[in-house]
N, C-alpha and C positions, 0 to 999 in steps of 0.2 A: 330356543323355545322348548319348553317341555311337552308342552299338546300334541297329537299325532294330526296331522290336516290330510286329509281323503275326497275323494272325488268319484264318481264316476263317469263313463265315455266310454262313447262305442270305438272299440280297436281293432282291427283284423274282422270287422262282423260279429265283434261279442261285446255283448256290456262286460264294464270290468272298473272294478275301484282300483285305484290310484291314490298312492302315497305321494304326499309336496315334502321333498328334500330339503331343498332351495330355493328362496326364493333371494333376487338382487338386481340391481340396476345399473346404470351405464351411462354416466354423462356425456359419452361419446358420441352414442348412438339414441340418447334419451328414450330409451326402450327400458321394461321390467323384464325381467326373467323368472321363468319356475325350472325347476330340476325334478323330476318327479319320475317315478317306477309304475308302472302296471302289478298290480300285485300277481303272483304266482300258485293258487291251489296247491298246484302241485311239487312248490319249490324246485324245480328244476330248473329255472330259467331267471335269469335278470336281467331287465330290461331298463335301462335310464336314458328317461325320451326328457329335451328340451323344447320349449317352447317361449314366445313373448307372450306378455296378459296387457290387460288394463288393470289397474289396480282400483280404480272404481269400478270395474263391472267383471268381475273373477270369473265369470261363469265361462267367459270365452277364450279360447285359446289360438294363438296363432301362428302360424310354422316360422321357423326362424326366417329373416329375408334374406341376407346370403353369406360369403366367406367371411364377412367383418362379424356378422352375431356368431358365426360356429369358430369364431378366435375368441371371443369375448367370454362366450361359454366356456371353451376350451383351457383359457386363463383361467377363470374361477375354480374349473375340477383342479389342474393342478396345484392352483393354491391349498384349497380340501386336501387333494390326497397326503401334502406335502406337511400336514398340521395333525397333529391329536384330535378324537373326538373333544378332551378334556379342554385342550387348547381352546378350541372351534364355541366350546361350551360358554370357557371364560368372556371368551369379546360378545357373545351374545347376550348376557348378563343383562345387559342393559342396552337392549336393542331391540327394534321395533319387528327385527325380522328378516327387514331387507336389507342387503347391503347392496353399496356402491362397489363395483369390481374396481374401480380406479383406486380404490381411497385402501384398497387389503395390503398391508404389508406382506415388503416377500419372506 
């Protein structure tokens, strides 16, 4: 996707916009996933918080449920770390956005 997708939410007791990284899904778990940063003013800090959505009702986010979504996530980052932006760029070409973590080549 070329668009920048932003949000905000109260974090720590502050409003704060949010950048969407990621978004993907999970046949396993039949869960959506977002990847998304709290943006930083002050560039000091990076933060990459996960979360489940509904993908018909985006506004709501929800904590991951337990060790199988923080493996699921955890597979998807190092797929990312493990590929070029350019790469990451190409498969998305023609893509709605979300992927299926099952279905990413390693």
């Amino acid at each position: 996707m070329d668009q920048e997708i932003t949000f905000e939410m109260n974090l720590d007791g502050e409003r704060v916009t949010c950048t969407v990284l990621f978004t993907f899904s999970s046949e396993e778990t039949g869960a959506n996933y977002m990847l998304y940063t709290p943006d930083d003013p002050a560039g000091t800090e990076v933060r990459l918080m996960a979360a489940r959505f509904d993908p018909e009702d985006v506004t709501v986010l929800y904590p991951l449920a337990d060790d199988r979504d923080r493996a699921i996530v955890q597979s998807f980052l190092d797929y990312v770390s493990a590929h070029t932006g350019e790469e990451l760029g190409e498969e998305a070409e023609e893509d709605d956005g979300i992927r299926n973590v099952e279905d990413l080549p390693s």
